[in-house]
N, C-alpha and C positions, 0 to 999 in steps of 0.2 A: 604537565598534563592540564587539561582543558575540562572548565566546568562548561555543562552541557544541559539547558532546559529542553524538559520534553511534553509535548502537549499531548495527548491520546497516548500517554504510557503504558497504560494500563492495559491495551486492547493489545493481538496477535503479533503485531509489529515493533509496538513500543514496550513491549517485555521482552521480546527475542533483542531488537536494537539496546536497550539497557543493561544486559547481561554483558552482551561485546562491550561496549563502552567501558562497564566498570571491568571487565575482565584486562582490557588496553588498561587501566588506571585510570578514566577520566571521571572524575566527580558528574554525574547527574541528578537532576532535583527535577521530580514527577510532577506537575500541574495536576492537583486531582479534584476534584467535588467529595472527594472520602470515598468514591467509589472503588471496587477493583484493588485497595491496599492488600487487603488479604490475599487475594490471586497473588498476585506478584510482591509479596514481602520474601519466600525465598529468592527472589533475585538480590537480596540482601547479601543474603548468607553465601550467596555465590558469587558473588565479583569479584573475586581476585581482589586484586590492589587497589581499586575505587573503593565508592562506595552509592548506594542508589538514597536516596532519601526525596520526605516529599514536602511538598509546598502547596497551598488553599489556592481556588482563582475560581468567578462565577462568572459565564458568562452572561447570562440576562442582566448582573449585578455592573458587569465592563469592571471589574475587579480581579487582584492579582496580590495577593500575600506580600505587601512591605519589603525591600531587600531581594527579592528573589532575581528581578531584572539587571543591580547593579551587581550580582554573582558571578552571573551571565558568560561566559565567553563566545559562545555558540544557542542558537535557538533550533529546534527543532519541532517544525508543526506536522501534528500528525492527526490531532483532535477531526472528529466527523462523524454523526452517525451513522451506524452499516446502512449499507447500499442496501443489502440483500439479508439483513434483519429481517425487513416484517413489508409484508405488501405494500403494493403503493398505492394508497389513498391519497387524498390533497395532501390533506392532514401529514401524511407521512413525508410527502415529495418535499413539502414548506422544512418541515427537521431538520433534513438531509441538506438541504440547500443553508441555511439559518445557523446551524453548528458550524459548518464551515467557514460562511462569511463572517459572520460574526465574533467569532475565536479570532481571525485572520484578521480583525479590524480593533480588535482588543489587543493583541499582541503589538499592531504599529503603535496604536495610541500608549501605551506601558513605554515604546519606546522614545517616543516622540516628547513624553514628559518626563522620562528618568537620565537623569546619568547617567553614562553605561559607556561598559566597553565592550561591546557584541560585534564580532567580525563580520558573522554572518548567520541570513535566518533562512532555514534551511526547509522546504514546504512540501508534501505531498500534494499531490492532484492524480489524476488518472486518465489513462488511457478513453477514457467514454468524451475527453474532449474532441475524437475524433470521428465518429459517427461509424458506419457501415463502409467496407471496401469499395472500391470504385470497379465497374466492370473488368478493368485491366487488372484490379487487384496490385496497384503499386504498392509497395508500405508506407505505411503514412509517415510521415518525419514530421518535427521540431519545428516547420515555416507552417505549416500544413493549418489552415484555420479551423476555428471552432464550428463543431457540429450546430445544428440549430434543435435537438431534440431536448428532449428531459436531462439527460447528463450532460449533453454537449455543453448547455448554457451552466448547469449547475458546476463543472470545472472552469468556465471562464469565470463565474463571478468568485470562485475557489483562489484561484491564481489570481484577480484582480485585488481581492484581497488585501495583498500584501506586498504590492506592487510599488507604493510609500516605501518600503524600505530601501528603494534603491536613491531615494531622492535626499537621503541620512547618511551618504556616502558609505551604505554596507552591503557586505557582500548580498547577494540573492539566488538562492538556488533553488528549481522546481523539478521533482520527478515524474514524470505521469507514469504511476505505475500500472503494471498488467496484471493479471489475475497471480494472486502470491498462493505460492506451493510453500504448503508446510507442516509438518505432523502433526501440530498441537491445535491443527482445527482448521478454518476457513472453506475454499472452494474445494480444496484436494478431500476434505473429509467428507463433505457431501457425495463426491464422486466414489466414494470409499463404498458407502454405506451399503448401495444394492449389492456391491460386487461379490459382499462379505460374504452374500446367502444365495453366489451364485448367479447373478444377475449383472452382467454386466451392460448398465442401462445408455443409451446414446439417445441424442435430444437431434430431435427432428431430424431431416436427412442426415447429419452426421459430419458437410460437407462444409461448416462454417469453423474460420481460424481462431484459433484462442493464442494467442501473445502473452506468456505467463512470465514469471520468474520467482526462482529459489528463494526463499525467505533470506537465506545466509548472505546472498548474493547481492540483492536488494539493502540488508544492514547494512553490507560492507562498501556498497554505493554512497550508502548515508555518512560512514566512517569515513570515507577517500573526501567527503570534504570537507570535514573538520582537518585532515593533516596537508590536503593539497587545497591551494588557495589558487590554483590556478581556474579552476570548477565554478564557472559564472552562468546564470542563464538556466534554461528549461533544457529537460534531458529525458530520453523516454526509455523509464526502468523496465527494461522487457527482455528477455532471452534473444542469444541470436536465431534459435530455433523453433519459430511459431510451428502451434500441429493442431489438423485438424481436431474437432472433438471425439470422432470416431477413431484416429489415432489415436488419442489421449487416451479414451476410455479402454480402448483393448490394450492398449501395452500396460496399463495400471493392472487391470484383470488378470494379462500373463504374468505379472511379477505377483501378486497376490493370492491366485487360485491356478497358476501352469495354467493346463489344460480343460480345468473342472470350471465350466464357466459357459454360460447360454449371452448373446448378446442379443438384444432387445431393443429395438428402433422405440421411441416414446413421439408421438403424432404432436406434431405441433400443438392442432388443437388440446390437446389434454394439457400440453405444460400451460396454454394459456387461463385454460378451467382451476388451475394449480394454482397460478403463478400471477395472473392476470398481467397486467401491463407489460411488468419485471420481464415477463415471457420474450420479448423484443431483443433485450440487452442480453439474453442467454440461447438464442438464436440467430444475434449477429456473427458475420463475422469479421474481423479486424486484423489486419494484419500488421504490424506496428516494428521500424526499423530501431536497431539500435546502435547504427553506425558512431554518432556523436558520443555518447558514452565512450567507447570503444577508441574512438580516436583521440579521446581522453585520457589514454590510458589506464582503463581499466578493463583488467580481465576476469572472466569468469568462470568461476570455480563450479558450476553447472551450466556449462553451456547448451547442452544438449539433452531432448527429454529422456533420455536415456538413462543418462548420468544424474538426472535429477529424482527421478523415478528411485534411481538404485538407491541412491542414501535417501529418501524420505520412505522405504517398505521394508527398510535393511532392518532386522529387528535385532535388538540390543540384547543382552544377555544380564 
């Protein structure tokens, strides 16, 4: 089994992705600032045959806990501030951009000055490298270049990041993820919240694609390249079945409320009085391919919103 460093542990992804891991047996050690340990200390107690433990590392400091890099087998970056945290100010947009290059330029130089045997360092980035659809609406793929807006740039300097590691002869993998579906919070809960009291809300015309993927589906992306080495290169983590936002929100509603449910057009203008800027990227729409993946061989265990819908509303007993 494979010791496995994880940057952004702590948050929606890198607690669901650390439970798989130690559940498979792989040793993982969390990068933390001391944040978040209590959140995810039951991933402890849950993992199966691994085990999760954590390790110190400060960004502004370009520091990283003695021994942790030579542990190493596998590097996993996922560290970033949320997107969709807290409005966009300057202030705010500099974070979002700052957290990620800068993590992503502390993890080469860790590598570039330690000893190690890291196969490969394994990186989120996101779908907003690719800007709005094009009239035809093709899906944007893996050649497709970087958008020139607010996210577009902040995923290329994400991705250029960490782009030295391929010149260390190790592996390099990039995901650009889509919006992740998952119960314990992120986009799918916001989407949750009106519906609960009957409202099932839709943002602006309704007519813009959202390109998502299953939390499970998305770890298990992460997991296929720790065991297959044949996974090189940038890959774009998304479903094969993009849906409109007004599909999305009604089939969430019928799983959640049947019939008992009013749907509710929300005026652009008001998400922008809301949301200000943000309002842009939650009113694009994107369509985003996931052929590469796929031809990868790998399959998806929610391929469809259907099927993803049904296990994230399925309620447990």
């Amino acid at each position: 089994m494979s010791t496995v460093v994880i940057t952004g542990g702590s948050g929606l992804i890198g607690t669901a992705l650390s439970s798989q891991l130690a559940a498979k047996g792989h040793e993982v050690i969390i990068l933390s600032r001391g944040e978040g340990r209590k959140e995810t200390a039951m991933v402890t107690a849950l993992s199966g045959e691994g085990k999760v433990t954590y390790a110190s590392w400060d960004i502004s400091k370009q520091f990283i806990e003695p021994g942790v890099i030579e542990k190493a087998d596998f590097i996993i970056h996922l560290a970033g501030a949320g997107v969709a945290d807290k409005r966009w100010s300057s202030k705010r947009k500099q974070e979002i951009v700052d957290s990620r290059v800068n993590s992503g330029r502390l993890l080469v130089k860790a590598l570039q000055e330690t000893n190690n045997t890291v196969k490969a360092v394994v990186s989120a980035s996101g779908i907003g490298w690719y800007g709005p659809d094009k009239a035809a609406a093709i899906p944007f793929v893996e050649t497709d270049p970087a958008d020139g807006a607010f996210l577009g740039e902040t995923c290329r300097l994400w991705e250029e990041a960490t782009e030295a590691v391929t010149s260390m002869v190790k592996r390099r993998v990039v995901f650009r993820t889509g919006l992740v579906f998952s119960k314990e919070g992120g986009a799918l809960a916001e989407f949750r919240k009106p519906i609960q009291f009957g409202v099932a809300a839709i943002l602006g015309n309704g007519r813009q694609v959202v390109s998502w993927i299953h939390i499970d589906d998305l770890c298990r992306m992460f997991i296929k390249t720790i065991e297959d080495d044949s996974l090189n290169g940038i890959y774009n983590a998304v479903s094969p079945q993009p849906a409109t936002n007004r599909n999305l929100v009604m089939e969430l509603a019928k799983k959640m409320r049947g019939k008992f449910f009013i749907p509710v057009y929300v005026p652009s203008f008001v998400l922008k009085l809301m949301v200000g800027e943000m309002s842009i990227e939650v009113l694009k729409s994107t369509t985003v391919s996931c052929s590469k993946i796929k031809q990868a061989g790998f399959i998806f265990q929610y391929p469809t919103l259907e099927s993803a819908l049904n296990a994230l509303t399925k309620k447990t007993s």
